[in-house]
Each structure stands twice: as structure tokens, then as C-alpha cells.
N, C-alpha and C positions, 0 to 999 in steps of 0.2 A: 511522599510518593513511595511506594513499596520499593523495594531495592530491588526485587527481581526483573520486575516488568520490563525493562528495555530487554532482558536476557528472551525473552520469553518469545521474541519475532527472531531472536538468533538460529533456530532450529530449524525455520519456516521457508528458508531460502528454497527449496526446492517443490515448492504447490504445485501443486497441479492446476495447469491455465486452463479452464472450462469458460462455457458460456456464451453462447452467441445471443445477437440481438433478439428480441421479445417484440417488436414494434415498439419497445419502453423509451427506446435510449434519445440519445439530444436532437430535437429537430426546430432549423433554425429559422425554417419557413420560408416562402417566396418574398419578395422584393416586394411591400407594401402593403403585406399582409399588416393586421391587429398583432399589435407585442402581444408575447405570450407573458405567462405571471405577472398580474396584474393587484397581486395580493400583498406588496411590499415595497418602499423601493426599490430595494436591493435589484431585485429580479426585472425591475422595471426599467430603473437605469442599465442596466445588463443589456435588454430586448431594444434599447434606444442604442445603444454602442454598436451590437451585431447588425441593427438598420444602418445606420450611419457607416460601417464599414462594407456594407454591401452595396450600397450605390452611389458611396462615396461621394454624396452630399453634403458638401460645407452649410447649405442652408435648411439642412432639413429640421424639421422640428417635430417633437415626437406627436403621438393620437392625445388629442384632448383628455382623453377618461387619464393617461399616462400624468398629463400635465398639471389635471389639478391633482391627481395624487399627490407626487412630487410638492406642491404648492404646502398641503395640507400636513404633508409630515415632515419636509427639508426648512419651510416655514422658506424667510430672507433667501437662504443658501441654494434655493432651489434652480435659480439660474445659472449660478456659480457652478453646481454640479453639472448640470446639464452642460457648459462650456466644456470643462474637463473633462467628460466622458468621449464628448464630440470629438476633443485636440488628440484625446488618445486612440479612438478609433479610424481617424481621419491619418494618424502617423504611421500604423500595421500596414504591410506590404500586405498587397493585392496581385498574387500571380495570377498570370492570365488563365481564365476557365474556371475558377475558383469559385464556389458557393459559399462555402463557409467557411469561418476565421482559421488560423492558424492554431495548433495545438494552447501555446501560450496566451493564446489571446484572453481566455478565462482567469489564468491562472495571476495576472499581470493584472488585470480587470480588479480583481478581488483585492490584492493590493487598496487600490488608488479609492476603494468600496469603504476602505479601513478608515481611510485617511479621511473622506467624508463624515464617516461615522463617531468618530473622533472630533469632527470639528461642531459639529451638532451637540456635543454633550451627551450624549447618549450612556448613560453609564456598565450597559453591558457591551458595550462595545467599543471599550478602551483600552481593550490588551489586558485586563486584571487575571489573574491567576483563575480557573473553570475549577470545578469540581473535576478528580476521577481522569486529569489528562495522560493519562497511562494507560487508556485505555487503547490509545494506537498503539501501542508492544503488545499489552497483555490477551485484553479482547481480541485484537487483528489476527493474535499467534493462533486463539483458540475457535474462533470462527473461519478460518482458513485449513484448519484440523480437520472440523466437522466437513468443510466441501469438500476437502482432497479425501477422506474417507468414502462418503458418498459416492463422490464422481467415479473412483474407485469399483466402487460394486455399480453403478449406474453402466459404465462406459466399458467395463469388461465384458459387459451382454455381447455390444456392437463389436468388439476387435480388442484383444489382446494388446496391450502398447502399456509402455508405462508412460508415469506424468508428463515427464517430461519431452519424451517426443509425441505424446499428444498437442502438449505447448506451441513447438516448434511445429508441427501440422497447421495448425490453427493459425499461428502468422504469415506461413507461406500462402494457406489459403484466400489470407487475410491482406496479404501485402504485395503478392507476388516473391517471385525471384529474390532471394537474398544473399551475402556473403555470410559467412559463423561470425565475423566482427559484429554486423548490423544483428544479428540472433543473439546475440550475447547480449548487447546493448538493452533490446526491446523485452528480453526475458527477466533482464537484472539476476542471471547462472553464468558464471564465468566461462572461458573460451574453454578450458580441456572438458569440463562437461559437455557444451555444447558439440564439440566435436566429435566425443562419441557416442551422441546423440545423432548427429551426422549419419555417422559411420551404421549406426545401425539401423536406420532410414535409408539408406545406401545398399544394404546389405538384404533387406525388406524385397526392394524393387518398390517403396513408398515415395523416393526421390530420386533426384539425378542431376547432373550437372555433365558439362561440356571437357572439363579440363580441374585441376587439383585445386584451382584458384576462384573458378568462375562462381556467379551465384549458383544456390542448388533449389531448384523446384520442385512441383509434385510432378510424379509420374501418372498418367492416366487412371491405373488403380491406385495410385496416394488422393487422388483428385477425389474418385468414386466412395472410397474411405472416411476421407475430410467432410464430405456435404452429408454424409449419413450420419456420424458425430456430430456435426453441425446443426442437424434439425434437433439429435435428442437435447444437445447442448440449449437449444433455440427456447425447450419445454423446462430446462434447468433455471435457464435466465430468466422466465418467467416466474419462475416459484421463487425463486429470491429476490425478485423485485413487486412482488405481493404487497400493496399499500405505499407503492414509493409512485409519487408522480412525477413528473417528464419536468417541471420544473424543480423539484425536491434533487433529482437525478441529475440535471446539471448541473446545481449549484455543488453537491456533495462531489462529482467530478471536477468540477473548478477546486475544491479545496484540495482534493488529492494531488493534482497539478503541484500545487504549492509546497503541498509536503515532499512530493516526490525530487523536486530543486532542491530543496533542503538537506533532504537523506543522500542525493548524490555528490553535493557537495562535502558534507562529513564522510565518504565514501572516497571520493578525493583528497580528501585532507590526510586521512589514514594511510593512503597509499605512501605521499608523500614523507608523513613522518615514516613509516615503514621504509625508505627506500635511504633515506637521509639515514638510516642508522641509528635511531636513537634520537636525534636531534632537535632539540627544544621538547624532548618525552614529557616534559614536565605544564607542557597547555592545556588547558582543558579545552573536552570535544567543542567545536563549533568556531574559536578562537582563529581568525586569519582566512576560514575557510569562506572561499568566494564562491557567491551561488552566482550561478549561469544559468537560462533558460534550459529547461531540460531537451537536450537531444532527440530523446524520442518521442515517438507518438502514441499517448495512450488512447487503448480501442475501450472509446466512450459508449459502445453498446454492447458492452458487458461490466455487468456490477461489481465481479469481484476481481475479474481480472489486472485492473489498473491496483487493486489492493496486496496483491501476490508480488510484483512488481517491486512495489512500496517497499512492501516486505525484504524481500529481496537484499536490495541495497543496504538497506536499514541492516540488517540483521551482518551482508558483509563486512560493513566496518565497523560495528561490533565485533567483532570478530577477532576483527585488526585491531582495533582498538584495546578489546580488555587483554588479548596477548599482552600488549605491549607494557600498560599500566599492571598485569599483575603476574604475569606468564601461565596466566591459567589461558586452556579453552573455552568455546562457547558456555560449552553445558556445562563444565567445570564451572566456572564464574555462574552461572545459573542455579547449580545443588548449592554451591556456598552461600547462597546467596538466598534461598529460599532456606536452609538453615538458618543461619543468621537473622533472619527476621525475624520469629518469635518462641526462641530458645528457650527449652530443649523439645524438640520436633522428633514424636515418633516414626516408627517404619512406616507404616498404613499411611498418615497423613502426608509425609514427605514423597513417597510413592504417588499417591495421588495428584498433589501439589504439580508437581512434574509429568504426569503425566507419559510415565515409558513404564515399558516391562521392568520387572521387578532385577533382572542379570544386569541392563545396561545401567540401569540406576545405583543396582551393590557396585558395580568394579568401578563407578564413579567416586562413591562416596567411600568405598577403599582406598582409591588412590588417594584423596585429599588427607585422609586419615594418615596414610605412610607417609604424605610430606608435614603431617603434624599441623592440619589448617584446622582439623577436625575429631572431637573428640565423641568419648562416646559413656554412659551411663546406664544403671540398669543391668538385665541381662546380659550375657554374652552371647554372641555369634551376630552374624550380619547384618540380620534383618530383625534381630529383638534391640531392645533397650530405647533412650533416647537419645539425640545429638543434638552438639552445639559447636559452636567456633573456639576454638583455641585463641588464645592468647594472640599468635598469629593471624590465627582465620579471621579472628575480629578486625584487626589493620585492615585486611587486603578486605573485608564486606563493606568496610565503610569506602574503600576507593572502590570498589565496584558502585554503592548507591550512588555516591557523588559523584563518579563519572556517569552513571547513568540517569540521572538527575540535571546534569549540564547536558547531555544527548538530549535529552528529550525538551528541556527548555529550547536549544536553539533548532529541532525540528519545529516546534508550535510558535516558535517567536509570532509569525507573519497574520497568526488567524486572534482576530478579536474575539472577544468570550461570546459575542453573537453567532459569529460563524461557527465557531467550535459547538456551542451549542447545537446549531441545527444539524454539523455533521454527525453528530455525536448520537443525537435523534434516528437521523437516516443508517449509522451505524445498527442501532437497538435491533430497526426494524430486520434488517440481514440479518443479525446474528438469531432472532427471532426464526426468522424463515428457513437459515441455514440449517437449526435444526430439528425442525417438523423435515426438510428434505431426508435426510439422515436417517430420522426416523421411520420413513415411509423404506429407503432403501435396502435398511437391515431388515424390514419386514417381508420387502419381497425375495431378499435371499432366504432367510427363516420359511419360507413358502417354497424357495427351489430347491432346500435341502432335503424336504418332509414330503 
């Protein structure tokens, strides 16, 4: 695995949350409708679980075309599966008024998907190591780029805001009323951003709230606001979900789920050794840390949304994480780290690598240079010669890959190389789409400038 890659969603924490639904996103049908995907078990045992937890039939049994499928590629096991989808759909709480499953119900789903998958012999579906699993750091960092750029020039037509109180627009529209604790949570940006994010939706006349504690809503003009961003968002999420189908789109939502449990519990975990002082500094990520059902609810009718999220958390305890194991920063642990991989790394290429202006990138790689991580060859001055890691800098690159190499094994633990595979697929297709969007965006400013 490249050493940088976990670094590389470190930066990302604050995307821009675009995207409203397309007609794309998951629909789980009426009560005795034909399952939907029909092209797999996976999808099919899936569409038998969401039936059986909607009418909460112990005796139901799935549509014939379902059954012999099932018959035809579970072989023996096919009833055995089908018991255990039932026992598990038949056990998820059903609140009253409820259409469809609870956030987790996917993510839990996919699990027990593995564990079938696994018992068939299946050999891509036995947890073996994928090609390219770094591509949730690396790719997510830089197809998250391309939107938050985009959206950028897209959404500045409609109203001036930055990313992030467009975010927080977008769930109150999305959610109703909330407190900054529950905005924190669902954004995965900490409470003091949130809050002066707050503050200046407050300040707008975009929000309002009752008292210093209460939730805060939209105000009639943050309402009028929200739904005009919300339609261009509407033609956004459209163009990113270009070739991705309504069953493709849940499954890749179910996997998210899973990762986003994962990321928040090494998000937890960090806190903790962070709060403990040091204490046990010496575990690697993932070691102790207890995944929970994720808290929040990711809005499955947007593509990238649930991806920023990810991000998010991911990139937090990263954060926390490489402080502690090397007392470097994010981006610090990130230039050493793209150093360090295939030594000695020009200006141009290192500049690019990283992906920042050429100032934030030199007083980066000065500073490492002044604690002597980082040396330098060649020409003098800043931005000539090449670099490598010090005597030093090489120690602290190999605890950044290895730690970032245990991060990323116990985020992927849960997906079999089939899953990962097809997320992997539905990945391509976004990062594909994200930038022809991009593209088309800088052209229509190149047209409002001339």
C-alpha cells in the first residue's frame, strides 16, 4: 500500500455536502411488489430481507424467479440462507409508520451477506486482500476535490455561502430542526466549526432558533434558498450518478454504512487514547476499538454525500492518530510521506503529488527540513533540487505507512473481495463523472469571464 494514502482523506474533512436526490437513490417498493435486482443473490437475498421486515412475515417466502435463483447459485445452502435473512429481518425494530428499514439494516445485512459468501466457497469472497484498497484515502480524497471544486463554481451562481454552511442548509432542509451536537455528528466537522457555521446562518437571517440551546431551523428565506440549491444540487446528483443503477446504488450505500462504523470507531478510539494521555500510545489503529451501529443517518439520495462524511471521520482520527504516533500534523505526515515513497522526489513532482499551492507546500517541507526529517540535494533554494527523508524522516515514514496500513486494514476488514470489488466499480464510475462535471464547470466560468 502506498504510505500516503490514508494521509490523503486527512485534508478532506471539510467537503463540501452537495447533491440532492436524482429519482436515483434507494427505493424499497410497496409491500408485495416483485424484489428488485434480480441479477445476483446478493441483491436478491437483500430484496427478500427488506420484504420480510416490512410485513413482518414469519411465513413469507420470497417470488419464485427469487427462488430458483437462489436454488441455482447457493446450491444445498439456499434454504439455510434464506432462514437467516428471515431471523435477521424478522429481529430489526419496526416503529410505528415506518416504510423502510432502519439506516443499519444494510449495513448489518452485508455482514451476515459475507458470512454466506464464505460458507459457499466462493473464493472472491473470502476476505483475501483486493487490489488498490487504498483507494478509500486516496481516490475518495481526490474525487471529493473535484466536487468540492465544482460545486464551488456550480453553487456560487445561486448564493454566495461557503461549503460548509451549504452542508448544514442541506440537513436542516433535510432533517428538520436540529441542535450543533446532532450537525456535528451528521457532518462528521467538529462542534467549534459547526458552531460558527451556526453563527453565521444566524447572522444571514438563513436560520433561527428560540433560545441559545434550542434546535436551529431555517428561516423562511434559508427555506427559499435551500430548495433553489436543492434543485441545481438535484441536476448535480444526476450527473454523478450517470450509469450507476438504483440496485448498484444501494449496495454501494450498504458498503458505505459499514465503513462509516469502522471510521467512527478508530475515531473513538483516538479520542480516547488522546484523553488517557499517552496511554497504551504504543496499539496499533483498530486494536480494542469497539464498532457500534453508526449513530447517524446517512442521506442515501445523494452519492457523494454519505462519502464526505466517511471522509470526515476517517481523516479526524488520522489526525489524532499520526499526532500522537509521530507528533507530526496531518499534512506534515502526508509531504513525509509522499517523500518517502520514492526517494529523491523533485519540486514539480512533489507539488503535484500533494496537490496545494506551491507557499503551503514550501513552509511544509521547510519545516520538516528544520526538525531534520527531511533533507535536500541538488540545487539550492526551496523549490529546486530533490528530497528525501533523513535518517530520521525514514523512522517516522515507516510509522506513518504502518500505521496507515493497520487504519486501513481494520476500516476494510468487514467487506469481502466481492463486495469491495463492486464498490470499487461504483467508485470508478463517480470519480469518472465527477470529472466531466468539473470539467463542464470551469468551462462555464472560462465563458463568464470572456
Amino acid at each position: 500500500m502506498r504510505p500516503n494514502e490514508t494521509q490523503r482523506s486527512g485534508e478532506t474533512a471539510q467537503m463540501n455536502k452537495p447533491l440532492a436526490p436524482a429519482g436515483g437513490g434507494r427505493t424499497n417498493g410497496a409491500a408485495g411488489a416483485r424484489p428488485r435486482g434480480l441479477g445476483d443473490w446478493r441483491s436478491a437475498l437483500r430484496a427478500h430481507a427488506e420484504q420480510v421486515w416490512r410485513t413482518a412475515d414469519s411465513g413469507s417466502r420470497p417470488d419464485p424467479a427469487v427462488a430458483e435463483l437462489l436454488a441455482r447459485e447457493l446450491g444445498p445452502l439456499a434454504d439455510d440462507a434464506l432462514r437467516i435473512v428471515e431471523a435477521y429481518a424478522r429481529g430489526v425494530a419496526r416503529p410505528e409508520g415506518a416504510t423502510s428499514p432502519p439506516a443499519e439494516f444494510g449495513s448489518r445485512l452485508v455482514i451476515i451477506l459475507n458470512g454466506i459468501a464464505a460458507a459457499i466457497g466462493n473464493p472472491s469472497a473470502r476476505g483475501a486482500p483486493a487490489a488498490a484498497p487504498h483507494v478509500i484515502q486516496s481516490e475518495l480524497w481526490q474525487i471529493l476535490r473535484k466536487v468540492r471544486e465544482s460545486a464551488e463554481l456550480s453553487y456560487s451562481r445561486e448564493h454566495e455561502l461557503i461549503e460548509l454552511d451549504r452542508r448544514v442548509m442541506f440537513l436542516l432542509q433535510r432533517a428538520g430542526p436540529l441542535v450543533p451536537a446532532d450537525i456535528s455528528g451528521a457532518v462528521g466537522v467538529d462542534k467549534a466549526q459547526v458552531s460558527r457555521s451556526v453563527k453565521r446562518l444566524l447572522e444571514m437571517g438563513l436560520a433561527e432558533r428560540e433560545q441559545i440551546r434550542a434546535p436551529l431551523r431555517l428561516t423562511a428565506s434559508g427555506e427559499g434558498i435551500a430548495r433553489r440549491m436543492l434543485r441545481l444540487a438535484e441536476l448535480r446528483n444526476r450527473e454523478l450518478t450517470i450509469d450507476i443503477s438504483e440496485d448498484e446504488l444501494a449496495d454501494f450505500h450498504d458498503t458505505v454504512e459499514v465503513l462509516l462504523e469502522r471510521a467512527m470507531a478508530l475515531y473513538e478510539q483516538e479520542r480516547e487514547l488522546a484523553q488517557a494521555q499517552g496511554a497504551r500510545a504504543g496499539d496499533p489503529p483498530g486494536r480494542g476499538a469497539e464498532v457500534r451501529p453508526a449513530d447517524i443517518v446517512i442521506d442515501r439520495t445523494r452519492i457523494v454525500s454519505p462519502l464526505m462524511t466517511l471522509s470526515a471521520y476517517f481523516s479526524r482520527s488520522g489526525a489524532l492518530a499520526f499526532k500522537r504516533l509521530t507528533g507530526l500534523s496531518t499534512f506534515e505526515a502526508f509531504v513525509l510521506s509522499e517523500i518517502g515513497m520514492a526517494p529523491p522526489i523533485d519540486w514539480a513532482a512533489l507539488v503535484a503529488a500533494l496537490a496545494r499551492d506551491h507557499s503551503q507546500a514550501g513552509r511544509t517541507v521547510k519545516s520538516l527540513m528544520d526538525r531534520g526529517l527531511v533533507e535536500r540535494e541538488g540545487n539550492p533554494g526551496r523549490r529546486h533540487g530533490r528530497f528525501y527523508p533523513s535518517e530520521a524522516g525514514a523512522r517516522l515514514h515507516k510509522v506513518i505507512h504502518d500505521a496507515g496500513k493497520q487504519r486501513s486494514d481494520f476500516l476494510l476488514a468487514p467487506l469481502a473481495a466481492e463486495q469491495r470489488a463492486r464498490f470499487l466499480a461504483t467508485f470508478d464510475k463517480i470519480r469518472r463523472n465527477a470529472g466531466a462535471q468539473l470539467e463542464r464547470e470551469r468551462a462555464f466560468a472560462e465563458l463568464g469571464r470572456s
